[in-house]
PDB file of the backbone (N, CA, C, O) and the ligand in Angstrom, with CONECT records:
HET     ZN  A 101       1
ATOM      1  N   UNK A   1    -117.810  53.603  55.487  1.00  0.00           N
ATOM      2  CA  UNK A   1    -118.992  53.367  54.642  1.00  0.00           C
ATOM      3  C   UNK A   1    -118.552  53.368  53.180  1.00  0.00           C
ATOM      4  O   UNK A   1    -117.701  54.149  52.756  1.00  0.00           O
ATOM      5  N   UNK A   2    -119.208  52.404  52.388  1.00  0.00           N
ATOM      6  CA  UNK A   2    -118.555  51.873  51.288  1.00  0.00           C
ATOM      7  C   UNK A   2    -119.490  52.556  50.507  1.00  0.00           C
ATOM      8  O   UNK A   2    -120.700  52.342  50.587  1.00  0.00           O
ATOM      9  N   UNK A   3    -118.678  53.841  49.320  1.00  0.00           N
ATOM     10  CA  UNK A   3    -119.653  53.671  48.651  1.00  0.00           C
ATOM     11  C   UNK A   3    -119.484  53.355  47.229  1.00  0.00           C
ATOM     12  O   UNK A   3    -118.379  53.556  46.726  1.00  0.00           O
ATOM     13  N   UNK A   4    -120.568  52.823  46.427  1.00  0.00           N
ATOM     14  CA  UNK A   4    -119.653  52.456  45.246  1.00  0.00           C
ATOM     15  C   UNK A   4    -119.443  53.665  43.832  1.00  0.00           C
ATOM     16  O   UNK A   4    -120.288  54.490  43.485  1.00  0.00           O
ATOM     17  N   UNK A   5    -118.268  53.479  43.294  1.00  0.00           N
ATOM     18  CA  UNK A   5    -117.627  54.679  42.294  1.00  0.00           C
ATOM     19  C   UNK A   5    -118.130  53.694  41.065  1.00  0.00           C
ATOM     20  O   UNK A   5    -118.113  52.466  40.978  1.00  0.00           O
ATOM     21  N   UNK A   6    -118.655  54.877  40.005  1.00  0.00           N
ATOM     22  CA  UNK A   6    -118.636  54.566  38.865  1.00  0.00           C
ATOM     23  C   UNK A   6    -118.504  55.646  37.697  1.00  0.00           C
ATOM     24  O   UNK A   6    -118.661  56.864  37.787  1.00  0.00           O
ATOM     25  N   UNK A   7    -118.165  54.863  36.547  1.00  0.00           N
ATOM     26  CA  UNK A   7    -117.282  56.133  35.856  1.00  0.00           C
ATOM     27  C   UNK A   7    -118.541  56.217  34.426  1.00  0.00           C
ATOM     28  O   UNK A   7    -119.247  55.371  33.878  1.00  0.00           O
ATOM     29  N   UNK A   8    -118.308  57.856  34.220  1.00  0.00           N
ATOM     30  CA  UNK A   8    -119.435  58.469  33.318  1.00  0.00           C
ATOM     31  C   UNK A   8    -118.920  58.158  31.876  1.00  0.00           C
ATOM     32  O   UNK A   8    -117.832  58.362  31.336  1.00  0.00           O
ATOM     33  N   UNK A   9    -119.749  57.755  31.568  1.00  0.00           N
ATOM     34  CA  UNK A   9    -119.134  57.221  30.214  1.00  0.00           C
ATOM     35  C   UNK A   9    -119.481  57.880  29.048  1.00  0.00           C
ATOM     36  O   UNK A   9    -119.748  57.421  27.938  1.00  0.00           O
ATOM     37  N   UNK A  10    -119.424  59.420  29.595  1.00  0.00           N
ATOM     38  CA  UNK A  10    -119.213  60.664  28.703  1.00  0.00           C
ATOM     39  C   UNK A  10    -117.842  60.861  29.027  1.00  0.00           C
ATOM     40  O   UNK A  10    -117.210  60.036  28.366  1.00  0.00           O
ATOM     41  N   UNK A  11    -117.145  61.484  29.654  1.00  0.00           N
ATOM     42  CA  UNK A  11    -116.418  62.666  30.336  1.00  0.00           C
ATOM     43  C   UNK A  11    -115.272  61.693  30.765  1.00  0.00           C
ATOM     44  O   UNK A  11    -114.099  62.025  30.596  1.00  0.00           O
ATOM     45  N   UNK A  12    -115.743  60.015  31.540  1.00  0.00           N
ATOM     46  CA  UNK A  12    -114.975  59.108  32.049  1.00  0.00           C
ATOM     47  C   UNK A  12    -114.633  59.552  33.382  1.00  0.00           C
ATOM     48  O   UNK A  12    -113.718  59.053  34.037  1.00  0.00           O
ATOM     49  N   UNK A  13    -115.443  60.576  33.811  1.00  0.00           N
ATOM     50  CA  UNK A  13    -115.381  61.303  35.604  1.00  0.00           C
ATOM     51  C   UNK A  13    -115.754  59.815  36.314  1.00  0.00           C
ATOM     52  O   UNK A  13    -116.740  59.129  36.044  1.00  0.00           O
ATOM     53  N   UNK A  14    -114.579  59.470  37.405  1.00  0.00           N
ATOM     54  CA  UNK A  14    -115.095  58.825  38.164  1.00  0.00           C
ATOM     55  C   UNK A  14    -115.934  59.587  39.595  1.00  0.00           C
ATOM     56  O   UNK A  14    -115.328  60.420  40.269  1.00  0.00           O
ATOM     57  N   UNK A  15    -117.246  59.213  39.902  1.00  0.00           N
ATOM     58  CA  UNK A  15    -118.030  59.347  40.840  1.00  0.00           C
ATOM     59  C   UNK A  15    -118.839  58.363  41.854  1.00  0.00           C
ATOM     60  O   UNK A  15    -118.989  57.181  41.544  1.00  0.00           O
ATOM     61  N   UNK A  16    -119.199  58.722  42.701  1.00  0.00           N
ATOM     62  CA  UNK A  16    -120.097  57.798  43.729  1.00  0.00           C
ATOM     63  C   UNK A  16    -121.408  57.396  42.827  1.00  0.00           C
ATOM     64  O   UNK A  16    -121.558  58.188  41.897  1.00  0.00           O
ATOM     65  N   UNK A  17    -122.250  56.503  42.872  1.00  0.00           N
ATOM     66  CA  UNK A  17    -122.876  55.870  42.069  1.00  0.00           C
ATOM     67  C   UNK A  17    -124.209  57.209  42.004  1.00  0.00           C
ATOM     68  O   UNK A  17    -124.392  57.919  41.015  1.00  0.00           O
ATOM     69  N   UNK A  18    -124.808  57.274  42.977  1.00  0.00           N
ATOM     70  CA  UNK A  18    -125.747  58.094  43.471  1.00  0.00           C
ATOM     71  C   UNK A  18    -125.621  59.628  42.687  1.00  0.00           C
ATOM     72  O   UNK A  18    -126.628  60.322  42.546  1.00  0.00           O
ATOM     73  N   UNK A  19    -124.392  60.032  42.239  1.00  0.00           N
ATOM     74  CA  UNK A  19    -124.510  60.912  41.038  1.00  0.00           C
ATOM     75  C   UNK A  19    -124.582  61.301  40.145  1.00  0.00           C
ATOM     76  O   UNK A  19    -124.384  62.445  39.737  1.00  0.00           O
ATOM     77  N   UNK A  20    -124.977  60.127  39.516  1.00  0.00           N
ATOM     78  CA  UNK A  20    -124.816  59.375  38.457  1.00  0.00           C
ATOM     79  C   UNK A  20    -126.117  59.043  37.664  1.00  0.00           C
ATOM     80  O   UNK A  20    -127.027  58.621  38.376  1.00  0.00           O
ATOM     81  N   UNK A  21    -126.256  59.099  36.973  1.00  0.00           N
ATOM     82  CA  UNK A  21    -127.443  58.563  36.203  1.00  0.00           C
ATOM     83  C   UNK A  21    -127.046  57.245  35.387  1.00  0.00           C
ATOM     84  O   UNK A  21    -126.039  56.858  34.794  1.00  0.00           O
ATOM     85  N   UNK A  22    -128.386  56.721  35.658  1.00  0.00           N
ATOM     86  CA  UNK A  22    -128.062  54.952  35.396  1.00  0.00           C
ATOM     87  C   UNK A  22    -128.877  54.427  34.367  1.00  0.00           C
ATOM     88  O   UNK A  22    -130.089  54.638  34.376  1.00  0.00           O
ATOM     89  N   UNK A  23    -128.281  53.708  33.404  1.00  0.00           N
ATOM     90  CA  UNK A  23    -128.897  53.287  32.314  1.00  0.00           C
ATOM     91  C   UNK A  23    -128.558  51.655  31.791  1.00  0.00           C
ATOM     92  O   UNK A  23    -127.391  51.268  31.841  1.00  0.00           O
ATOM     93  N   UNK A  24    -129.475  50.883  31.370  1.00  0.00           N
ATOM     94  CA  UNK A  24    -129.778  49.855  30.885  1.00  0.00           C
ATOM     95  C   UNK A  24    -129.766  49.348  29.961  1.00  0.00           C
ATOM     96  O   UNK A  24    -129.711  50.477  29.473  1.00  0.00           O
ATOM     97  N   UNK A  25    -129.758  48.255  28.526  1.00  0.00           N
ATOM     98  CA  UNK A  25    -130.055  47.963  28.399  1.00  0.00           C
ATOM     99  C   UNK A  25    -131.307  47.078  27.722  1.00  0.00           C
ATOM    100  O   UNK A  25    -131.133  45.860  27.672  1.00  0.00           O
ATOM    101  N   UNK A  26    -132.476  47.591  27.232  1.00  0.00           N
ATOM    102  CA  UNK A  26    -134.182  46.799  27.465  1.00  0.00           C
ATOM    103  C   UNK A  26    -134.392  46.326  26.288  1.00  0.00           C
ATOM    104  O   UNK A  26    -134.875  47.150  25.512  1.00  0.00           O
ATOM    105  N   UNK A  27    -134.187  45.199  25.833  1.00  0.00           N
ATOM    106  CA  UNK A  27    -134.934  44.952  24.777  1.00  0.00           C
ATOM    107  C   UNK A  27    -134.332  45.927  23.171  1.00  0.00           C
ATOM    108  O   UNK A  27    -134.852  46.512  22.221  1.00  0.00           O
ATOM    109  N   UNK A  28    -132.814  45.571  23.730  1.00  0.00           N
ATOM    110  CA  UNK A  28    -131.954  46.776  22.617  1.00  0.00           C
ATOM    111  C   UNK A  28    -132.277  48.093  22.773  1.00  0.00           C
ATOM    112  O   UNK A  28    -131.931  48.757  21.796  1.00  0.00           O
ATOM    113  N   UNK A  29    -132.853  48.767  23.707  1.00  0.00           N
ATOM    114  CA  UNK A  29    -132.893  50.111  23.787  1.00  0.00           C
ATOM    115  C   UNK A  29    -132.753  50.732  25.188  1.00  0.00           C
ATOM    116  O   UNK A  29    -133.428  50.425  26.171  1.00  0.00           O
ATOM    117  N   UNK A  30    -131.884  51.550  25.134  1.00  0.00           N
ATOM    118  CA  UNK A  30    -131.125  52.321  26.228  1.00  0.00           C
ATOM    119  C   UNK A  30    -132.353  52.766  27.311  1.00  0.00           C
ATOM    120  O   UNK A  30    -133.245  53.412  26.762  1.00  0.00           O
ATOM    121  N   UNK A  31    -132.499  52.581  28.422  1.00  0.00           N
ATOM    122  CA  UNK A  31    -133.611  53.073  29.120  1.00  0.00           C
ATOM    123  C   UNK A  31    -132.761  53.635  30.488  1.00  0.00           C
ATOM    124  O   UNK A  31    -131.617  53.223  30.675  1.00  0.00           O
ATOM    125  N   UNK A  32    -133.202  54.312  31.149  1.00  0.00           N
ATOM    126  CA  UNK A  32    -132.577  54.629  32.505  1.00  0.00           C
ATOM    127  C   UNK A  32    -133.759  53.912  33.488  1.00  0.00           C
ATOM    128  O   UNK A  32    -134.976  53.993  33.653  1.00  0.00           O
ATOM    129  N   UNK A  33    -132.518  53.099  34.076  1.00  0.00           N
ATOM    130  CA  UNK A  33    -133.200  52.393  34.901  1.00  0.00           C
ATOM    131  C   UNK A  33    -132.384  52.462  36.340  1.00  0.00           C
ATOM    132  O   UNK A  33    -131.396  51.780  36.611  1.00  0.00           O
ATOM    133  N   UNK A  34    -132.854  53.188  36.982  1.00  0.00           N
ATOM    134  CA  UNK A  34    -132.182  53.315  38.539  1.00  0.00           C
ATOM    135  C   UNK A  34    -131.383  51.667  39.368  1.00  0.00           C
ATOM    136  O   UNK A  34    -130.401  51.611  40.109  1.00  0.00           O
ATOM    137  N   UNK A  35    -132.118  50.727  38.952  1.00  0.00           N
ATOM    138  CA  UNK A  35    -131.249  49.361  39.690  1.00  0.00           C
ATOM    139  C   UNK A  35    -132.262  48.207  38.958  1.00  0.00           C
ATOM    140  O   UNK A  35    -133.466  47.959  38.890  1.00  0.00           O
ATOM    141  N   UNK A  36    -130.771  47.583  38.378  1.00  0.00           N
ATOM    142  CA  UNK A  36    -131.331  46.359  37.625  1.00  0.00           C
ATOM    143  C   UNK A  36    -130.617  45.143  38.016  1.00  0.00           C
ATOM    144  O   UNK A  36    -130.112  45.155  39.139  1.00  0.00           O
ATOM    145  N   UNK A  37    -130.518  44.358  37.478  1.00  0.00           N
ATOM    146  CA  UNK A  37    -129.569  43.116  37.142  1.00  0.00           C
ATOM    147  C   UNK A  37    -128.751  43.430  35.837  1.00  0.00           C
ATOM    148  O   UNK A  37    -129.066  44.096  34.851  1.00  0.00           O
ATOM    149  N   UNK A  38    -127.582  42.730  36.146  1.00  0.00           N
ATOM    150  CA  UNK A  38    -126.954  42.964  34.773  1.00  0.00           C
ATOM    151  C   UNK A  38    -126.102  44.094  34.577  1.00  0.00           C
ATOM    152  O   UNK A  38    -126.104  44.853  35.546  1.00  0.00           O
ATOM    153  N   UNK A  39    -125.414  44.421  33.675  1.00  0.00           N
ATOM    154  CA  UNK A  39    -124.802  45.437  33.228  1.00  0.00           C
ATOM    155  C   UNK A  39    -125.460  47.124  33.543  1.00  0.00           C
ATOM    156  O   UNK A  39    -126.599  47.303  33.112  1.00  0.00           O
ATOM    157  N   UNK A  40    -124.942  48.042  34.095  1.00  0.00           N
ATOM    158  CA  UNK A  40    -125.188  49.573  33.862  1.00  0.00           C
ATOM    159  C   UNK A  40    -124.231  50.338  32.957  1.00  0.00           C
ATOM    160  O   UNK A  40    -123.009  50.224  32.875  1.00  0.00           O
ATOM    161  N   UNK A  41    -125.063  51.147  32.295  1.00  0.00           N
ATOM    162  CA  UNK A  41    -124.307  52.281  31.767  1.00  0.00           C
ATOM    163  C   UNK A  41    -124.739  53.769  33.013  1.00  0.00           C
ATOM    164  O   UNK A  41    -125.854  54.042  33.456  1.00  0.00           O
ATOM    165  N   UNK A  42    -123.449  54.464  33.286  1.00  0.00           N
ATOM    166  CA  UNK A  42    -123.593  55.885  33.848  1.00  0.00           C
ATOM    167  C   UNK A  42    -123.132  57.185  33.342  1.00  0.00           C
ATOM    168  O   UNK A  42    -121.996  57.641  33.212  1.00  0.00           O
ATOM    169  N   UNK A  43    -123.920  57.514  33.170  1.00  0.00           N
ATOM    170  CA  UNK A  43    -123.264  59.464  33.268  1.00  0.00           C
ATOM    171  C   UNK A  43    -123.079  60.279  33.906  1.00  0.00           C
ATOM    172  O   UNK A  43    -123.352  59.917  35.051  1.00  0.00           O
ATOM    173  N   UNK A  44    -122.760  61.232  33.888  1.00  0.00           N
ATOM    174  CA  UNK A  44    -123.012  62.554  35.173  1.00  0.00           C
ATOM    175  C   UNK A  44    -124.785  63.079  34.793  1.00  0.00           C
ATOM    176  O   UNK A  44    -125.452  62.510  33.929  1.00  0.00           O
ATOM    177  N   UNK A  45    -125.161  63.926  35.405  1.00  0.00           N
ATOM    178  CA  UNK A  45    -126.632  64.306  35.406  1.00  0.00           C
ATOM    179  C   UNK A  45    -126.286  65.574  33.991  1.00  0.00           C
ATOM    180  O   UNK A  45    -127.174  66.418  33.875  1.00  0.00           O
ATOM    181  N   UNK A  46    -125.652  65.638  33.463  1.00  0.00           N
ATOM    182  CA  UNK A  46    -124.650  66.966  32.202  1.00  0.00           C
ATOM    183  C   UNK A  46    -124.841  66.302  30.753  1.00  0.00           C
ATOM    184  O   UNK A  46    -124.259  65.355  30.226  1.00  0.00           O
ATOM    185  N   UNK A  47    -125.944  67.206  30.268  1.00  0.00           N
ATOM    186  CA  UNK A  47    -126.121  67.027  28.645  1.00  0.00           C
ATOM    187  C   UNK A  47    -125.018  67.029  28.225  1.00  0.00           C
ATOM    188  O   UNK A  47    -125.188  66.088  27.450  1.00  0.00           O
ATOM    189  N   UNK A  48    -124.097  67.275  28.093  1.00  0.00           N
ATOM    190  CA  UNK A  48    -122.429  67.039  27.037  1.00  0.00           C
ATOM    191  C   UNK A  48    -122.081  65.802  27.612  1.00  0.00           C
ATOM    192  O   UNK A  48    -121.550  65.053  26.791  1.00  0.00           O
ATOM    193  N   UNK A  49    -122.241  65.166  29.149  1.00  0.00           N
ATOM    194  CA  UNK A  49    -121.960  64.038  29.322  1.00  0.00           C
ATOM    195  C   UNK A  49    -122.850  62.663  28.170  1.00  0.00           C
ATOM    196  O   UNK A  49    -122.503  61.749  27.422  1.00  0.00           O
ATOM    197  N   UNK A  50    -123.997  63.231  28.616  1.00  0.00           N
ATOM    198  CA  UNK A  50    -124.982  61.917  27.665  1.00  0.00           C
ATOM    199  C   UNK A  50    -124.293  62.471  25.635  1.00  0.00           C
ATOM    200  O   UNK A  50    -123.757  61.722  24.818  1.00  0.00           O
ATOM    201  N   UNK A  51    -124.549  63.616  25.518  1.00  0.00           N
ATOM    202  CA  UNK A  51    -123.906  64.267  24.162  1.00  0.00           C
ATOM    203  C   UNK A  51    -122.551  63.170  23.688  1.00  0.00           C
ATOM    204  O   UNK A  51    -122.327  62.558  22.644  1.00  0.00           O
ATOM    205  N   UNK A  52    -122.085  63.234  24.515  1.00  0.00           N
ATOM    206  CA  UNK A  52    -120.217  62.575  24.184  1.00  0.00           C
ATOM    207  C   UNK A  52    -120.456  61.132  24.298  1.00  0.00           C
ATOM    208  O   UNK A  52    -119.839  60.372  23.552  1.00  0.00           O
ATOM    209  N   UNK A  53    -121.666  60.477  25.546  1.00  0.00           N
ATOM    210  CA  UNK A  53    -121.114  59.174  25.081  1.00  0.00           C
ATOM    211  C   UNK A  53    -122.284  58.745  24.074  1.00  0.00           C
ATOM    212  O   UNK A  53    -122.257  57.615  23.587  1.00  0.00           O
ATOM    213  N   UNK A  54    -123.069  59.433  23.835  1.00  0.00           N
ATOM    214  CA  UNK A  54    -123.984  59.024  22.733  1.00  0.00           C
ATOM    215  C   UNK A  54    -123.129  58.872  21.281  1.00  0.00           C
ATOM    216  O   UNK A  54    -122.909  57.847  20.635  1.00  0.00           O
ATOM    217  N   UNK A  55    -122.721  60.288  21.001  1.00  0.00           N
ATOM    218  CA  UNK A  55    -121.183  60.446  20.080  1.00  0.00           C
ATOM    219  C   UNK A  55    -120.409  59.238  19.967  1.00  0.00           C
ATOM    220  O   UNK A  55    -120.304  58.642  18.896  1.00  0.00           O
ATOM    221  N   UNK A  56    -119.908  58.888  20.946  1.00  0.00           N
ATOM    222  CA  UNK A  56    -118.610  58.036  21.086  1.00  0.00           C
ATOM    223  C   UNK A  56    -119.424  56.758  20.972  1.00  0.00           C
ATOM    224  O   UNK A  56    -118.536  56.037  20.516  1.00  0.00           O
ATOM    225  N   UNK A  57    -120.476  55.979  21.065  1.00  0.00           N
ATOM    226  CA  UNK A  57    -120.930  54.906  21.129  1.00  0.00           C
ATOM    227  C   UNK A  57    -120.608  54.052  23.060  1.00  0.00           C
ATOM    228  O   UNK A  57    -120.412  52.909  23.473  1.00  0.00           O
ATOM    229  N   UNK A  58    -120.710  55.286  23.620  1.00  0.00           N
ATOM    230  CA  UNK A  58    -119.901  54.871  25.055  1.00  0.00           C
ATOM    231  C   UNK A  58    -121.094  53.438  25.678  1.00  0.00           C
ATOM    232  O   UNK A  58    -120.789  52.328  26.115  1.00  0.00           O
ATOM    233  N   UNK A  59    -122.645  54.148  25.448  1.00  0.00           N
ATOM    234  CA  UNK A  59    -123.475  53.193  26.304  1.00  0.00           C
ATOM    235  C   UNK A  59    -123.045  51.601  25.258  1.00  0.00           C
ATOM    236  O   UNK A  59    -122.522  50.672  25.874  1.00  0.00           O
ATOM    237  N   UNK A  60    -123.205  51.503  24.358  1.00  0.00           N
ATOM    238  CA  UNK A  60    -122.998  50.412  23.438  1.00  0.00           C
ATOM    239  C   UNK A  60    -121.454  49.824  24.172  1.00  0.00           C
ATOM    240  O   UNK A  60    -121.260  48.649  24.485  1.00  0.00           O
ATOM    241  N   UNK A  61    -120.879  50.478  24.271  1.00  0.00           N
ATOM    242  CA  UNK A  61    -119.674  49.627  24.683  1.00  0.00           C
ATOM    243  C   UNK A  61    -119.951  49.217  26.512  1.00  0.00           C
ATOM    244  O   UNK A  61    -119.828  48.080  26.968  1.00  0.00           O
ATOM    245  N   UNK A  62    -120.264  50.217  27.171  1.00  0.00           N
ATOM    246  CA  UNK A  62    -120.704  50.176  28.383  1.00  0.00           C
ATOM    247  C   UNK A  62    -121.071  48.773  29.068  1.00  0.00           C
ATOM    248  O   UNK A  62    -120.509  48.039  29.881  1.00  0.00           O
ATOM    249  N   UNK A  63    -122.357  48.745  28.311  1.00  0.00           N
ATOM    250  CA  UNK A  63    -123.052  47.412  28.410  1.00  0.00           C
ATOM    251  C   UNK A  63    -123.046  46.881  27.538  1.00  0.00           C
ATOM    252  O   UNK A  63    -124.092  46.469  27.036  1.00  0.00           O
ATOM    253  N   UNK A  64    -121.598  46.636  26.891  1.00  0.00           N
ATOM    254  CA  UNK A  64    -121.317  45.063  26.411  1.00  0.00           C
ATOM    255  C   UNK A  64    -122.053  44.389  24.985  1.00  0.00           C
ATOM    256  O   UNK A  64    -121.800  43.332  24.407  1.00  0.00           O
ATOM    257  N   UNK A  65    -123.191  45.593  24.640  1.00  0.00           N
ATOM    258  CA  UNK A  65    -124.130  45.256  23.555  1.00  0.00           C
ATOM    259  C   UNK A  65    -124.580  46.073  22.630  1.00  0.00           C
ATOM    260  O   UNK A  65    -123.985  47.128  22.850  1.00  0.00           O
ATOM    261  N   UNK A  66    -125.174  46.198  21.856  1.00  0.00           N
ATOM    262  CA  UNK A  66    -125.851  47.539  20.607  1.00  0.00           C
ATOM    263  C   UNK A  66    -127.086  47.932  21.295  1.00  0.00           C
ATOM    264  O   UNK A  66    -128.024  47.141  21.398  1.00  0.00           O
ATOM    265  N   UNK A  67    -127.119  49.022  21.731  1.00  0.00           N
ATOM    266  CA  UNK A  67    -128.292  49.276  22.255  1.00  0.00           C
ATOM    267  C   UNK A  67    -128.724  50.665  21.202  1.00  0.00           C
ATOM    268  O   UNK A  67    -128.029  51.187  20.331  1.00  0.00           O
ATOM    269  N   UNK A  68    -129.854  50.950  21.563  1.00  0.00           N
ATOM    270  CA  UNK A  68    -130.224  51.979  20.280  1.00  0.00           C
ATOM    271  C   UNK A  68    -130.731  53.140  21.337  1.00  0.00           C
ATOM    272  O   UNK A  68    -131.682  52.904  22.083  1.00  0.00           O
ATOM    273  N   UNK A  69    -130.141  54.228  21.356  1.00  0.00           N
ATOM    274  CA  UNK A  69    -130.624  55.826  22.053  1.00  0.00           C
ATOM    275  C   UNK A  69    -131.679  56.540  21.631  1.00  0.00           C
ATOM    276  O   UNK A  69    -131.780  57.007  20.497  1.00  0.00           O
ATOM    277  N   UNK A  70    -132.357  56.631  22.371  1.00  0.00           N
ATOM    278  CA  UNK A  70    -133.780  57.694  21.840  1.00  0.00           C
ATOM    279  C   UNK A  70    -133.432  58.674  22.424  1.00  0.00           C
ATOM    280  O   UNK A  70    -133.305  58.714  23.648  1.00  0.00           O
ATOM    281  N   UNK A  71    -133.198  59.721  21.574  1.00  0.00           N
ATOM    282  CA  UNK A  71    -132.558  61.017  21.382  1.00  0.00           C
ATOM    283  C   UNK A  71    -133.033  61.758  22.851  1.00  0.00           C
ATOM    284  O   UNK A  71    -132.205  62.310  23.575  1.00  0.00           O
ATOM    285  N   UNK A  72    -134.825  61.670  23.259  1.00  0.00           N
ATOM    286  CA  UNK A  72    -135.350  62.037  24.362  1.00  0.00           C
ATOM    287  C   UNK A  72    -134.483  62.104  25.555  1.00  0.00           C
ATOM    288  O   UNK A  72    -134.185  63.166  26.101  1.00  0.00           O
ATOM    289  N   UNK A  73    -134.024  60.759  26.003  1.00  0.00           N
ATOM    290  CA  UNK A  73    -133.272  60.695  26.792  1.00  0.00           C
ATOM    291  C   UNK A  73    -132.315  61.867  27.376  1.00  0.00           C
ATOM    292  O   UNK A  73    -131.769  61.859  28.479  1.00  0.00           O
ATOM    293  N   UNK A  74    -132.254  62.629  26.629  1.00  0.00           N
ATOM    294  CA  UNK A  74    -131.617  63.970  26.859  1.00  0.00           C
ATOM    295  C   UNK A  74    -132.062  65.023  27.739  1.00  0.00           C
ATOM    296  O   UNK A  74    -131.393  65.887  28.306  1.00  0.00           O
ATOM    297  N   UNK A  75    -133.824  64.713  27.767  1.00  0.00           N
ATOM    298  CA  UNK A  75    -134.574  65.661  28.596  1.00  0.00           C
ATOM    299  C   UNK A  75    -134.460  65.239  29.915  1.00  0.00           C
ATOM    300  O   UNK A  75    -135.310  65.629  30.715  1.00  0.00           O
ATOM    301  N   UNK A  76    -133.313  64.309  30.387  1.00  0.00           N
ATOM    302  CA  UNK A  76    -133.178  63.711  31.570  1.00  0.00           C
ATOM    303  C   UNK A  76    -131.804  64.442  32.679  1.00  0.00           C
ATOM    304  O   UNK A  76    -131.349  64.462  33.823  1.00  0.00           O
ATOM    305  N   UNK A  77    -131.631  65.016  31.137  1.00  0.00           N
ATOM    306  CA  UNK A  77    -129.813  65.683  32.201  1.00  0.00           C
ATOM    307  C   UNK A  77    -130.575  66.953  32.292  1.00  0.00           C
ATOM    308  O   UNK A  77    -131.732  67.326  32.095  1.00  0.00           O
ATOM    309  N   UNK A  78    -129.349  67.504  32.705  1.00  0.00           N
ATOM    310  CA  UNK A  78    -129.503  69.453  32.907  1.00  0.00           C
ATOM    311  C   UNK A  78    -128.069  70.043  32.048  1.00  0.00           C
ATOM    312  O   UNK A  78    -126.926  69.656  32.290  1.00  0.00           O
ATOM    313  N   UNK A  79    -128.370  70.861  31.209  1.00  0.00           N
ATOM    314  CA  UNK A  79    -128.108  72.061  30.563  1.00  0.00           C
ATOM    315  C   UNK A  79    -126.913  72.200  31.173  1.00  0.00           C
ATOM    316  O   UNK A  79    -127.049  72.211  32.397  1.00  0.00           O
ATOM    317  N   UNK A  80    -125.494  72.339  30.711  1.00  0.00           N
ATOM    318  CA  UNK A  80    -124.352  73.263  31.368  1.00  0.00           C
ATOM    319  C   UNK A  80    -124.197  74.416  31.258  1.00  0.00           C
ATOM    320  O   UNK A  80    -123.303  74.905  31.948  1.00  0.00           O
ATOM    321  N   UNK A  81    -124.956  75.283  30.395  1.00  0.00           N
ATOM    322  CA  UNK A  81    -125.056  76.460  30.087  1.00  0.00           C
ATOM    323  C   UNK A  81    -126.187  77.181  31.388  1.00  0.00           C
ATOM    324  O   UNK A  81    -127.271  76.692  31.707  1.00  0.00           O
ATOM    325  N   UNK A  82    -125.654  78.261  31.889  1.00  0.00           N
ATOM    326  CA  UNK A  82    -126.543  78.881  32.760  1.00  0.00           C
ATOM    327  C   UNK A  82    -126.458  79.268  33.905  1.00  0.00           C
ATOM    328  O   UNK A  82    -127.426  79.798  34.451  1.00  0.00           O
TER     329      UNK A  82
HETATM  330 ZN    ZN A 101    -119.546  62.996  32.779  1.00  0.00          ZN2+
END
């Protein structure tokens, strides 16, 4: 059973897709979108993951385009502290 690996473009952890949190794309702004067409950006489900590639400009390179981060997006991971 095939499953597919994709790499967090915080940390650069390669993982199975499904652990991953998946992002888009929309109209120049980063949205998490579970399955699209087109390009994905992924992370691990780890605020320092979204932290680092927000930092690094990782989703912008990810998907190929300038996309703009709404900081919110953050209330989507979980905390490594705890
Ligand atoms: Zn990561």
């Amino acid at each position: 059973m095939a499953v597919p690996i994709r790499t967090c473009a915080g940390c650069g952890r390669k993982a199975p897709r499904i652990e991953l949190l998946r992002f888009a794309a929309v109209n120049g702004v980063l949205k998490a979108v579970p399955e699209s067409r087109g390009r994905g950006a992924y992370t691990c489900a780890l605020a320092p993951c979204f932290e680092r590639a927000l930092s690094a400009k990782s989703f912008s390179r990810a998907l190929r385009t300038a996309v703009r981060v709404d900081p919110a997006l953050r209330d989507l991971y979980t905390d490594a502290d705890g």
